[in-house]
py3Dmol code that shows the C-alpha trace and the ligand (Angstrom):
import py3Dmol

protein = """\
ATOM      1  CA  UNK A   1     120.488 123.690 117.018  1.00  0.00           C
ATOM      2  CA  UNK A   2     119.844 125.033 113.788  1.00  0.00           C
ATOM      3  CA  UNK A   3     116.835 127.656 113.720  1.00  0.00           C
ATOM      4  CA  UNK A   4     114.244 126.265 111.606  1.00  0.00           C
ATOM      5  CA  UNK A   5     113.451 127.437 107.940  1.00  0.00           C
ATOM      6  CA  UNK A   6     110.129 128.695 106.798  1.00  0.00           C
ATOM      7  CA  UNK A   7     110.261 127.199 103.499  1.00  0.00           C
ATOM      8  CA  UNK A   8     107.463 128.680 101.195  1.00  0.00           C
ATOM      9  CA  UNK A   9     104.692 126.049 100.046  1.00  0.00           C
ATOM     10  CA  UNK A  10     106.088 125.118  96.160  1.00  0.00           C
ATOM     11  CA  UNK A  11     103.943 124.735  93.279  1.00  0.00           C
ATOM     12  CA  UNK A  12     104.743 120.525  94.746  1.00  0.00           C
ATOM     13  CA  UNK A  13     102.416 121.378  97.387  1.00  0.00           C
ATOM     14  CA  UNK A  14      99.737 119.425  98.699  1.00  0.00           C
ATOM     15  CA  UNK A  15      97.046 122.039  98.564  1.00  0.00           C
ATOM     16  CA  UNK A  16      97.137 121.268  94.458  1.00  0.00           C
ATOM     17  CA  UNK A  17      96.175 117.488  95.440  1.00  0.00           C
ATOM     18  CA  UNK A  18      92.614 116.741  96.279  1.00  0.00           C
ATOM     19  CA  UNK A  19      92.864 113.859  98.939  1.00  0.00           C
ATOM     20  CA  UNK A  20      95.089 116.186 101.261  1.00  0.00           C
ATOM     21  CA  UNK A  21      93.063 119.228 100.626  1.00  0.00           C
ATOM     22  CA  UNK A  22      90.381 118.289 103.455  1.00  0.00           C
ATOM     23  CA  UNK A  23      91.178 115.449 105.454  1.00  0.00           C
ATOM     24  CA  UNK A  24      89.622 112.340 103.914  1.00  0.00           C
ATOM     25  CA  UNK A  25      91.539 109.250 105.544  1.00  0.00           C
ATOM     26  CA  UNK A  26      92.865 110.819 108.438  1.00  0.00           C
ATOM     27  CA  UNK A  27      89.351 111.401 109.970  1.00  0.00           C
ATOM     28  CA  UNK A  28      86.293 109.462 111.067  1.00  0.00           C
ATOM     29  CA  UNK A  29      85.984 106.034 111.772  1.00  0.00           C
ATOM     30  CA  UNK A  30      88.464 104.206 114.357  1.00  0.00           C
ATOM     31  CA  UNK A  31      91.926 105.187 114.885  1.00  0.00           C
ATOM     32  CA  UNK A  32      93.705 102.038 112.482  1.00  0.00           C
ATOM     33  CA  UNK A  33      95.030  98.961 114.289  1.00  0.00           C
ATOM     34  CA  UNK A  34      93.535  99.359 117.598  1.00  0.00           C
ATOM     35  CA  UNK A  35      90.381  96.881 117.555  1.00  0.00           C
ATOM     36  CA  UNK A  36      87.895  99.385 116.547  1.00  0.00           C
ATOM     37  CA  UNK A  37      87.875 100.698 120.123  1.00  0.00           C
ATOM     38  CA  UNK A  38      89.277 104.174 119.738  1.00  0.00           C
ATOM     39  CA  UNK A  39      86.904 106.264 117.772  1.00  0.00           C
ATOM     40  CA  UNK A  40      87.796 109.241 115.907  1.00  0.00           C
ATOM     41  CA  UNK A  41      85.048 112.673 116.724  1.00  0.00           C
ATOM     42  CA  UNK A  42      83.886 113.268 114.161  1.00  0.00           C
ATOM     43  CA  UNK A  43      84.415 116.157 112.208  1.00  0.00           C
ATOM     44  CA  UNK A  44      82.106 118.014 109.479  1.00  0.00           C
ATOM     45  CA  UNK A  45      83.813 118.879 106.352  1.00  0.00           C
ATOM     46  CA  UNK A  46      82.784 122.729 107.324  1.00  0.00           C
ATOM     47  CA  UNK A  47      84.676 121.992 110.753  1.00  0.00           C
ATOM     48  CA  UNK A  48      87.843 120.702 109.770  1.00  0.00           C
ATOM     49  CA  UNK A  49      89.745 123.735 109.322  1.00  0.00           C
ATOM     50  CA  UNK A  50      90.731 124.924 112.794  1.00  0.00           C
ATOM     51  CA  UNK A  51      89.476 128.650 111.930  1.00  0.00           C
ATOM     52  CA  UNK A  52      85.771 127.470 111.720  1.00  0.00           C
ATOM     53  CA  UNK A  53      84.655 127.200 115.743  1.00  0.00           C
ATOM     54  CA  UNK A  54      83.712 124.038 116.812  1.00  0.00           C
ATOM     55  CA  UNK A  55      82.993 124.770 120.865  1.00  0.00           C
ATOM     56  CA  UNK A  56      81.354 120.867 121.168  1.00  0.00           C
ATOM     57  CA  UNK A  57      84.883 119.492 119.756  1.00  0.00           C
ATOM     58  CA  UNK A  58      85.974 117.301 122.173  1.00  0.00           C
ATOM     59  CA  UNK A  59      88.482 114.355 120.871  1.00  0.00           C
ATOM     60  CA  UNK A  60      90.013 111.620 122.804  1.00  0.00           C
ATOM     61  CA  UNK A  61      93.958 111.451 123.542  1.00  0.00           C
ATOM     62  CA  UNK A  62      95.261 108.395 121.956  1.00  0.00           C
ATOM     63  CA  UNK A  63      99.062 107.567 121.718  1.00  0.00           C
ATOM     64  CA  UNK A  64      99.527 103.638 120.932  1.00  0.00           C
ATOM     65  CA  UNK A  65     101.346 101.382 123.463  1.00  0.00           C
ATOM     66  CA  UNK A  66     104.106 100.371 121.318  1.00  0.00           C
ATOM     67  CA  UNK A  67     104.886 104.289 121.486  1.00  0.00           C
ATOM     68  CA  UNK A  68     104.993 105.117 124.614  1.00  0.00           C
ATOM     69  CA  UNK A  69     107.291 102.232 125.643  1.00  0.00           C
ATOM     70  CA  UNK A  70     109.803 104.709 124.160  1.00  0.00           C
ATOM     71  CA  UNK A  71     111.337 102.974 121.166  1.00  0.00           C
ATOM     72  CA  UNK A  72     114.757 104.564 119.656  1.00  0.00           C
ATOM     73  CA  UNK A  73     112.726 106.445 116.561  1.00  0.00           C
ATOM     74  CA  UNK A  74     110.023 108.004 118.835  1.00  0.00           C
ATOM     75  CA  UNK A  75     110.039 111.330 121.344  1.00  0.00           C
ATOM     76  CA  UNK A  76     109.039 110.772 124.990  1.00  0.00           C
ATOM     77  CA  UNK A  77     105.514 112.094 126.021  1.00  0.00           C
ATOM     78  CA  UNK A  78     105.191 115.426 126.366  1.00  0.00           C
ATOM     79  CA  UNK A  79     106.768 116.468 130.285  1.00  0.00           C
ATOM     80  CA  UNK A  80     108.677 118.408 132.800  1.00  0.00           C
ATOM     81  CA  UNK A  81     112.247 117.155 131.008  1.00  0.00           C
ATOM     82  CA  UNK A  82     111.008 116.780 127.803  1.00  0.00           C
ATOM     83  CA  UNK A  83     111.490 120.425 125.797  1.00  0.00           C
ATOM     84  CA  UNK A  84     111.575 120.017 121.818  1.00  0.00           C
ATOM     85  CA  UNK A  85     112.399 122.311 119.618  1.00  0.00           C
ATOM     86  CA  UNK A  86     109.812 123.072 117.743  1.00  0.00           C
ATOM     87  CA  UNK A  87     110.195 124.106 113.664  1.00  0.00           C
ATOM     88  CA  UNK A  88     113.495 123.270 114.037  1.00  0.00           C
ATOM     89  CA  UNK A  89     116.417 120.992 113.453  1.00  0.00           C
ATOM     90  CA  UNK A  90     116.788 119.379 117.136  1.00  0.00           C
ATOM     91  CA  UNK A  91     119.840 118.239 116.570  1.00  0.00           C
ATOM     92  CA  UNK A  92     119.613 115.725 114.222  1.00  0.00           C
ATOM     93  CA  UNK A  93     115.939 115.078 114.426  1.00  0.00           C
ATOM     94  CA  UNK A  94     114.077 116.840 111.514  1.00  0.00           C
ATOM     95  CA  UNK A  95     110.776 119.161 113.509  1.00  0.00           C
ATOM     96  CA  UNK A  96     110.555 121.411 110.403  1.00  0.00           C
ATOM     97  CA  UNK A  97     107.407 121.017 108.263  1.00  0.00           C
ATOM     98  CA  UNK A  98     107.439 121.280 104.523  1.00  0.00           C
ATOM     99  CA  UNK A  99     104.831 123.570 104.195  1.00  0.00           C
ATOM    100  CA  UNK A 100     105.863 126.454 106.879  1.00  0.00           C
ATOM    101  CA  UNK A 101     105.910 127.277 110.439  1.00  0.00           C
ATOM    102  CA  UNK A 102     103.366 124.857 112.390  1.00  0.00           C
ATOM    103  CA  UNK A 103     101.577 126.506 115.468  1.00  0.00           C
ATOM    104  CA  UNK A 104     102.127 125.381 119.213  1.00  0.00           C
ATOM    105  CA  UNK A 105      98.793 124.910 121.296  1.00  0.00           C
ATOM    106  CA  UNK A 106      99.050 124.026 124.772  1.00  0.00           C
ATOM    107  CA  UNK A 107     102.388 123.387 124.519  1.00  0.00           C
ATOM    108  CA  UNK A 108     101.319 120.707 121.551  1.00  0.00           C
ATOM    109  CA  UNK A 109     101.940 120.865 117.845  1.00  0.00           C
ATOM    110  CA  UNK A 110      99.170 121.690 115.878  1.00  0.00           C
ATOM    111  CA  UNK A 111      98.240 119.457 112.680  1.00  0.00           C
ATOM    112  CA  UNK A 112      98.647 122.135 109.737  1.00  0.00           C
ATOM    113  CA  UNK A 113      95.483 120.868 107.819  1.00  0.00           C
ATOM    114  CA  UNK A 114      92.923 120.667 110.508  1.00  0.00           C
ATOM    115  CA  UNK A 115      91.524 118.368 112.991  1.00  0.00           C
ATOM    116  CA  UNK A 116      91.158 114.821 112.639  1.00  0.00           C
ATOM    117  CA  UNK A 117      89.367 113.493 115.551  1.00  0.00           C
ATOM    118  CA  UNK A 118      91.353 112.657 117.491  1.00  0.00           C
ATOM    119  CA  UNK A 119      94.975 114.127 119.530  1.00  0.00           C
ATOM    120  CA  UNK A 120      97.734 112.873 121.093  1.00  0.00           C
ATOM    121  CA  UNK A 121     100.083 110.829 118.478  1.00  0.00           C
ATOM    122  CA  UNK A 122      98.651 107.945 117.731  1.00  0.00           C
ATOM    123  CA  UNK A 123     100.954 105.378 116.226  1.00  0.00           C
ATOM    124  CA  UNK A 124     103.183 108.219 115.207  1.00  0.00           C
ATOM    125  CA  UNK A 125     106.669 108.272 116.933  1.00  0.00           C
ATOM    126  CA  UNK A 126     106.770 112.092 116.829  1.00  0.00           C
ATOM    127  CA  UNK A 127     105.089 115.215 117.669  1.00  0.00           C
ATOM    128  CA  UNK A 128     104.346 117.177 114.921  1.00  0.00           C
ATOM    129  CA  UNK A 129     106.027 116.151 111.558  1.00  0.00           C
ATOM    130  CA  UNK A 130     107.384 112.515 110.958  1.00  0.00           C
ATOM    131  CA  UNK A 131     109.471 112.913 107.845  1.00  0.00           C
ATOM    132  CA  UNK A 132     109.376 109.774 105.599  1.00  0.00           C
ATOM    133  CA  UNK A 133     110.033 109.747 101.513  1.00  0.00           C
ATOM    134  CA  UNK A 134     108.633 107.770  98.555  1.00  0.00           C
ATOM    135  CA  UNK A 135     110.533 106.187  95.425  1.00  0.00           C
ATOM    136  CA  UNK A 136     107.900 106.136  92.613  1.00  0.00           C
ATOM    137  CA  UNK A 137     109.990 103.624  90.093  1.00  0.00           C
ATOM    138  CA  UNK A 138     108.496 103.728  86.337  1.00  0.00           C
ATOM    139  CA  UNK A 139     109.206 102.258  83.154  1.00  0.00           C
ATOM    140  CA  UNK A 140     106.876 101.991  79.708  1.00  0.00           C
ATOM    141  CA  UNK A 141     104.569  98.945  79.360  1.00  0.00           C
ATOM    142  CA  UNK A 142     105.949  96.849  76.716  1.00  0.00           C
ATOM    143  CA  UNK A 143     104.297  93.994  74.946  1.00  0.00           C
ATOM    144  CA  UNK A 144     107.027  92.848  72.053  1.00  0.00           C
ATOM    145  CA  UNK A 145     108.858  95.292  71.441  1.00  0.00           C
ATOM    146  CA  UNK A 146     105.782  98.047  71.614  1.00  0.00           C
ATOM    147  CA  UNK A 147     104.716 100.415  74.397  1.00  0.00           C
ATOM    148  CA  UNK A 148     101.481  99.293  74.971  1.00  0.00           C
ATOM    149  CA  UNK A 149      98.643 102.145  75.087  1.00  0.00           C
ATOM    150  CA  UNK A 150      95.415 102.954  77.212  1.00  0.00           C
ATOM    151  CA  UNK A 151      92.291 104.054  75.764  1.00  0.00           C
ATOM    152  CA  UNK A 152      93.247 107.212  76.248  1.00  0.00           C
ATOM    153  CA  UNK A 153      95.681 106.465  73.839  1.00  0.00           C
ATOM    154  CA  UNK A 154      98.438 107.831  75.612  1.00  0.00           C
ATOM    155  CA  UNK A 155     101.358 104.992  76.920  1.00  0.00           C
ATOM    156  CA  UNK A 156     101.023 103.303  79.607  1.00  0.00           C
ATOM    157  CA  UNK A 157     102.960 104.013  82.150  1.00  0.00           C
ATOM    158  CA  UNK A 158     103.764 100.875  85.125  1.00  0.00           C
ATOM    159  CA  UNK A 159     105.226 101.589  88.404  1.00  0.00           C
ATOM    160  CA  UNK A 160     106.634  99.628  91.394  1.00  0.00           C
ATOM    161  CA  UNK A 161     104.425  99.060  93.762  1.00  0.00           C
ATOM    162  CA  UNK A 162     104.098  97.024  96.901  1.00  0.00           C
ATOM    163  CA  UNK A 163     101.498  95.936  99.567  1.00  0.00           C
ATOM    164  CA  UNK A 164     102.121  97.008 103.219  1.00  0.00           C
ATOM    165  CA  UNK A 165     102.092  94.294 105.959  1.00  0.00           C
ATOM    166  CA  UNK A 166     100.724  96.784 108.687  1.00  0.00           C
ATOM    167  CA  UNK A 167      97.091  97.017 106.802  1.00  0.00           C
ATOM    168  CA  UNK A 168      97.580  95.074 103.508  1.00  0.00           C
ATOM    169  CA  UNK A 169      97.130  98.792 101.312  1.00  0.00           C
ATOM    170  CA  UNK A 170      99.142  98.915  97.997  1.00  0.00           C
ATOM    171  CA  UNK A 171     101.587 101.591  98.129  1.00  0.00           C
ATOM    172  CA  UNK A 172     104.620 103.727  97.049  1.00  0.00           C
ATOM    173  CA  UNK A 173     107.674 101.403  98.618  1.00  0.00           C
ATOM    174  CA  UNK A 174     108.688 104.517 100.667  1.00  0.00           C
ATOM    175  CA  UNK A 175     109.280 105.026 104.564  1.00  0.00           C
ATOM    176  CA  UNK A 176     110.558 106.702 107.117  1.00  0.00           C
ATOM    177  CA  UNK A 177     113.374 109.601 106.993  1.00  0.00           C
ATOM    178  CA  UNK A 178     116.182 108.473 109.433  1.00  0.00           C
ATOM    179  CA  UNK A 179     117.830 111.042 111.590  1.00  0.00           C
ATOM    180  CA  UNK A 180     120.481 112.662 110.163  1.00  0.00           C
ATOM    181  CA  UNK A 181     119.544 110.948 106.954  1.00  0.00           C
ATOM    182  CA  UNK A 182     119.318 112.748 103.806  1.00  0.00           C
ATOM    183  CA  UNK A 183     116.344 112.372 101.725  1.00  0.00           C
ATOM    184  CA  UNK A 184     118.454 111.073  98.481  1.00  0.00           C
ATOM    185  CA  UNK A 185     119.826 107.719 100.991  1.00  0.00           C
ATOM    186  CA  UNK A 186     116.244 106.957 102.258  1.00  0.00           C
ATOM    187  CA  UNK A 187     114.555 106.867  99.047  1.00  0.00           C
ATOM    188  CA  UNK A 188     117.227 104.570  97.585  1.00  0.00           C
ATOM    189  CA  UNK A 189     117.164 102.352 101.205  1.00  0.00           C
ATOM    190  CA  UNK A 190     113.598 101.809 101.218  1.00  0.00           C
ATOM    191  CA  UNK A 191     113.359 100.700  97.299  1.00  0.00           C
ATOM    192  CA  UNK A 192     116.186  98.411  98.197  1.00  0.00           C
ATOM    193  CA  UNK A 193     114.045  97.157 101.407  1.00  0.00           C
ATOM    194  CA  UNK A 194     110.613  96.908 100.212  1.00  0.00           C
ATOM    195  CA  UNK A 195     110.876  95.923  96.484  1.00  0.00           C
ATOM    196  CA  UNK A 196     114.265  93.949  96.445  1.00  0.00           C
ATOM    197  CA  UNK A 197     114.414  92.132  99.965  1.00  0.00           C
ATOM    198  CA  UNK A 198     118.079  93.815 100.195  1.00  0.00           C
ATOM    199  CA  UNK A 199     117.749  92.970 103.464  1.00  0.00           C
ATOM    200  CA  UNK A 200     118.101  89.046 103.175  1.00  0.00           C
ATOM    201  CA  UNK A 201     120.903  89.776 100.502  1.00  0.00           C
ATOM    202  CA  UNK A 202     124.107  88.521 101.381  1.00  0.00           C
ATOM    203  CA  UNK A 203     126.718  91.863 102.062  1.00  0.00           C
ATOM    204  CA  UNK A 204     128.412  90.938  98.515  1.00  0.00           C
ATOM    205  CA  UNK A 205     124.548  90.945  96.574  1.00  0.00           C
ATOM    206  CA  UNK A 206     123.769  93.788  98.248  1.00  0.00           C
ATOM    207  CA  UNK A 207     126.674  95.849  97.484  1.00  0.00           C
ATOM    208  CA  UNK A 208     126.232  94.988  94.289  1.00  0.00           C
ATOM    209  CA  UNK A 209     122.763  95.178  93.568  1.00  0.00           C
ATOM    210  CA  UNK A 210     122.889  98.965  95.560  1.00  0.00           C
ATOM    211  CA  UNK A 211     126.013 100.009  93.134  1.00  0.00           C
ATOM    212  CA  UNK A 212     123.432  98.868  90.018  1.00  0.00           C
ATOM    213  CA  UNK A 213     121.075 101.364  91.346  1.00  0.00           C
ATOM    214  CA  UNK A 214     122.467 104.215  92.948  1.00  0.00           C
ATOM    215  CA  UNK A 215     123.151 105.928  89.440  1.00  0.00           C
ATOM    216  CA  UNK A 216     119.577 105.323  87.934  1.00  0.00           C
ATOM    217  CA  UNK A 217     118.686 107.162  91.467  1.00  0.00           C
ATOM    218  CA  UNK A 218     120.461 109.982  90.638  1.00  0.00           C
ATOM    219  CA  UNK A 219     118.500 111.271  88.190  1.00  0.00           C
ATOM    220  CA  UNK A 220     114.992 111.699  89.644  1.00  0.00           C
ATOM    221  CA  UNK A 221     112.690 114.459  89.721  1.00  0.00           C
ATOM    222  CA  UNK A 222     111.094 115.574  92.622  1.00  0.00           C
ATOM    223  CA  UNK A 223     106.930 115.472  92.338  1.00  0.00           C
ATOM    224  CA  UNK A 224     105.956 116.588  95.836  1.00  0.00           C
ATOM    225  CA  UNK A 225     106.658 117.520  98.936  1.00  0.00           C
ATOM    226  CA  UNK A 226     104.564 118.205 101.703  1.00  0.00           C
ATOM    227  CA  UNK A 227     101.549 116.598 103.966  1.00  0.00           C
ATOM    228  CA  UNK A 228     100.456 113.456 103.678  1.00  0.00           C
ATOM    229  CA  UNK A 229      96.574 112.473 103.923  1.00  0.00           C
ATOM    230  CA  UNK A 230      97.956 109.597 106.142  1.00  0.00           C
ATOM    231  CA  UNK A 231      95.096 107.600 108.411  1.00  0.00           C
ATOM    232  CA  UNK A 232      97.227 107.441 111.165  1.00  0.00           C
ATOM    233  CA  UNK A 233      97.438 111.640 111.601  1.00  0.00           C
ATOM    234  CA  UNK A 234      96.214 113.190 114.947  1.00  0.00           C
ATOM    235  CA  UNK A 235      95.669 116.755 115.974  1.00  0.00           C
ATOM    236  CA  UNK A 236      99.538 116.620 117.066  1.00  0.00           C
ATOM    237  CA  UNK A 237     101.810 114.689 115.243  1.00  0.00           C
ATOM    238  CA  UNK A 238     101.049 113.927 110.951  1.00  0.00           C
ATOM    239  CA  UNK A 239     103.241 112.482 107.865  1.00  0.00           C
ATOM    240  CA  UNK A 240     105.119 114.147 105.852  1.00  0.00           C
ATOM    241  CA  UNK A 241     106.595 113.247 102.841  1.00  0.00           C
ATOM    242  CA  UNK A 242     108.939 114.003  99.922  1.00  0.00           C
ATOM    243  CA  UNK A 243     107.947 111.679  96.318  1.00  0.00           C
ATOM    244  CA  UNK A 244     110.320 111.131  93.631  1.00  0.00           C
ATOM    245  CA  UNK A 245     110.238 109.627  90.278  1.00  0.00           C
ATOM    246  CA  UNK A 246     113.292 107.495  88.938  1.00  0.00           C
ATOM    247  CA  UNK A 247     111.847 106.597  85.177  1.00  0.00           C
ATOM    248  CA  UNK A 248     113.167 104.409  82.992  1.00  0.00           C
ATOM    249  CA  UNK A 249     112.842 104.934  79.332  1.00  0.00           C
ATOM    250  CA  UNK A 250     115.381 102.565  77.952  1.00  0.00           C
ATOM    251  CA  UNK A 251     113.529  99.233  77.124  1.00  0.00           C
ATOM    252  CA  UNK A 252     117.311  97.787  77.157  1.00  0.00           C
ATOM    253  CA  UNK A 253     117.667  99.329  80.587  1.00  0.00           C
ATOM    254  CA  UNK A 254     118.203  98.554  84.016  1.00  0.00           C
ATOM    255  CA  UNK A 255     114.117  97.970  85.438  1.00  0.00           C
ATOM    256  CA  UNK A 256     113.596  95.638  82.793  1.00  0.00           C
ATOM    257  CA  UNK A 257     115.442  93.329  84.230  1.00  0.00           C
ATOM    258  CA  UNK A 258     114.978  94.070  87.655  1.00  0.00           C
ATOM    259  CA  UNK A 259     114.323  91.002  90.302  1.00  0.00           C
ATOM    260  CA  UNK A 260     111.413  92.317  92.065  1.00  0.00           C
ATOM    261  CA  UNK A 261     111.542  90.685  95.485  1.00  0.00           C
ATOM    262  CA  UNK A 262     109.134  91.723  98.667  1.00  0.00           C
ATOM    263  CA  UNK A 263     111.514  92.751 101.743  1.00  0.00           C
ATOM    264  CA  UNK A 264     111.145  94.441 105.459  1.00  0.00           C
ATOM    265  CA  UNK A 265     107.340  96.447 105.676  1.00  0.00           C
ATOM    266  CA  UNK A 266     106.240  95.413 102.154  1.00  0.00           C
ATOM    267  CA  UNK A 267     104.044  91.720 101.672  1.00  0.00           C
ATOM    268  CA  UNK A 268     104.100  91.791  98.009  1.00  0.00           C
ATOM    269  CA  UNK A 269     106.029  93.927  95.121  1.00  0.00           C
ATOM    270  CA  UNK A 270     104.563  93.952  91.444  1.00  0.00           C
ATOM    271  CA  UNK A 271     104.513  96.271  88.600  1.00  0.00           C
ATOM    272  CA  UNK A 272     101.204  98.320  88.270  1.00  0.00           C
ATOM    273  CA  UNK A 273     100.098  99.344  85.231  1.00  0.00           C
ATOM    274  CA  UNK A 274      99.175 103.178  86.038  1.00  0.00           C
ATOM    275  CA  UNK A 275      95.261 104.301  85.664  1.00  0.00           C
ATOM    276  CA  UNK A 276      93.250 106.465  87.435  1.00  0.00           C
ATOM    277  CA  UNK A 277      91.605 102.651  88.129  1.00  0.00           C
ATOM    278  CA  UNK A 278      94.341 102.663  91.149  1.00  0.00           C
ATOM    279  CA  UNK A 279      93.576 102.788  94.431  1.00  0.00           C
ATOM    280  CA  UNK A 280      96.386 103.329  96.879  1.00  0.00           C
ATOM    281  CA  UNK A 281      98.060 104.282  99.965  1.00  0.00           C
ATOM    282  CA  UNK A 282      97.510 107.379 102.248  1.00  0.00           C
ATOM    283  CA  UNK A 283      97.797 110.063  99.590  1.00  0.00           C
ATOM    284  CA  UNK A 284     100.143 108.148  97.164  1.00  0.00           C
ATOM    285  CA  UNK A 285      97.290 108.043  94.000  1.00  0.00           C
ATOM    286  CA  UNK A 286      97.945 111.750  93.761  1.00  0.00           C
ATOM    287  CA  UNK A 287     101.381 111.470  93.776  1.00  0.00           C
ATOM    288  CA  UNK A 288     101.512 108.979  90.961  1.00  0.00           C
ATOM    289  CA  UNK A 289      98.690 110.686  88.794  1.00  0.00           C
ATOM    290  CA  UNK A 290     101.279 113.668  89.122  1.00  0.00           C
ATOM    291  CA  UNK A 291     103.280 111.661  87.578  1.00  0.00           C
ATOM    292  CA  UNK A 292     101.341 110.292  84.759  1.00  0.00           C
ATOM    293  CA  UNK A 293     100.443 113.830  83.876  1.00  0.00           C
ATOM    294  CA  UNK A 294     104.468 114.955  83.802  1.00  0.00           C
ATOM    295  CA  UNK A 295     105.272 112.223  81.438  1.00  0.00           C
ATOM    296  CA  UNK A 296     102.161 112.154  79.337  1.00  0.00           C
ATOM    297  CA  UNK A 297     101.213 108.928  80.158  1.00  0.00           C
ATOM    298  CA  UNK A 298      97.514 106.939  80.221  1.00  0.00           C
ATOM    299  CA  UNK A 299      96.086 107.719  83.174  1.00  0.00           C
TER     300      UNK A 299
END
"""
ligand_1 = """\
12
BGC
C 105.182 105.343 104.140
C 105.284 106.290 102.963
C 104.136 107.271 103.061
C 104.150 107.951 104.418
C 102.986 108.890 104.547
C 105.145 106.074 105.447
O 104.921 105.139 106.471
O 106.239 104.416 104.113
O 105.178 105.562 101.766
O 104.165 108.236 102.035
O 104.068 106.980 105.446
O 101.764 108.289 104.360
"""
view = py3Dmol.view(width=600, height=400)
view.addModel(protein, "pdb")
view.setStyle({"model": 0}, {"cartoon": {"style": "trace"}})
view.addModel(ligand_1, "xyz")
view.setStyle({"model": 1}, {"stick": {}})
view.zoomTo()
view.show()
């Protein structure tokens, strides 16, 4: 076991995006995908951050069936033979946050940004952090040979984006962190997943189509890193995530020519013309206005 490190919030942090800042998806309402029958308390905006008391706060424990029948990617519930390390590497399973040390309640994880409504895990597989990282794939709009421009009159910029099958949301094509798996492999895996269907490729159209790519997805930058505003958060276990962008400037090059093709979690793939008109996934509009704003795009 590796003791865990306390790496420093970055100027990537999520405190410099609004939707994180306080909670907005992650609380109120139902907990997603359960019927409406497992209500979130509810939680003043003054009352969100666990320093402000709150004596009548009394959530409900919710952990979702599929979870606690154990499946390979989740922890078992909280017991006598169950001992994680917490803000650490277990192993090869990832319990460091982004964003610091994380606080241990009751023997429980504590969410880093505040409460939410509601505590056990919810649809989350693990306590505490659940690592997952998001490809943000651009290239110039083009209309002859011209980059077209917004009334800003800055370029547009047009991303890959695809719509998730668990609640139909348009979205980064990103996903889960594997254990053991570097950061680099996911983000290159899920792009390959969600917008390219690599998945029903034969071995020999895979291989290739994954050799065509894994250069262009060398040179990304990294826009953040950190918590995700992500509905399905509880009081115990919350995303986190690490975005990249891989941009294309090259009309000539490679995502100009790319096959988009819906695959594994995602219903639909399509470039999206970037505005702040967008209306995304979890916390994924900041992430991609960050990105308009480092390339000097229309946003
Ligand atoms: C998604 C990522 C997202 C993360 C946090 C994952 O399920 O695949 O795109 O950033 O959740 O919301």
């Amino acid at each position: 076991m590796i003791a865990a490190r306390n790496i420093a919030a970055s100027s990537k942090s999520l405190s410099k995006l609004s939707s994180v800042r306080m909670h907005i998806k992650c609380r109120g309402g139902f907990y997603p995908r359960t019927d409406d029958k497992v209500p979130r308390a509810e939680v003043p905006d003054d009352k969100v951050e666990w320093s402000a008391p709150f004596p009548d706060y009394t959530p409900k424990q919710y952990t979702a069936p599929h979870i606690l029948a154990g499946p390979v990617y989740a922890d078992p519930d909280i017991g006598s033979d169950f001992r994680p390390c917490w803000n650490a590497l277990e192993g090869n399973i990832n319990r460091c946050s982004h964003e610091g040390t994380y606080s241990i309640v009751e023997g429980l994880p504590r969410n880093m940004h505040g409460r939410t409504g509601i505590t056990g895990r919810g649809a989350l597989g693990r306590w505490g952090p659940n690592h997952a990282a998001d490809p943000i794939v651009t290239r110039w709009k083009i209309a002859g040979n011209l980059v077209v421009k917004g009334e800003t009159g800055k370029p547009i910029l047009q991303f890959v984006c695809i719509q998730r099958r668990d609640c139909g949301d348009w979205a980064i094509p990103g996903g889960m962190v594997d254990p053991g798996e570097q950061v680099s492999a996911t983000l290159l895996r899920e792009f390959l997943e969600e917008a390219l269907n690599s998945l029903e490729m034969t071995e020999d159209d895979k291989n290739r189509t994954e050799k065509k790519l894994k250069d262009f997805f060398k040179a990304g930058e990294e826009v953040y890193r950190g918590y995700v505003d992500d509905r399905r958060n509880t009081d115990n276990a919350w995303m986190e995530t690490v975005a990249y962008n891989f941009h294309e400037n090259d009309q000539g090059g490679l995502l100009y020519s790319l096959n988009l093709h819906a695959g594994d979690d995602a219903q639909a793939v399509k470039w999206q013309d970037i505005s702040s008109q967008i209306n995304l996934y979890a916390s994924h509009r900041d992430f991609i206005q960050k990105v308009a704003e480092n390339q000097n795009a229309h946003w």
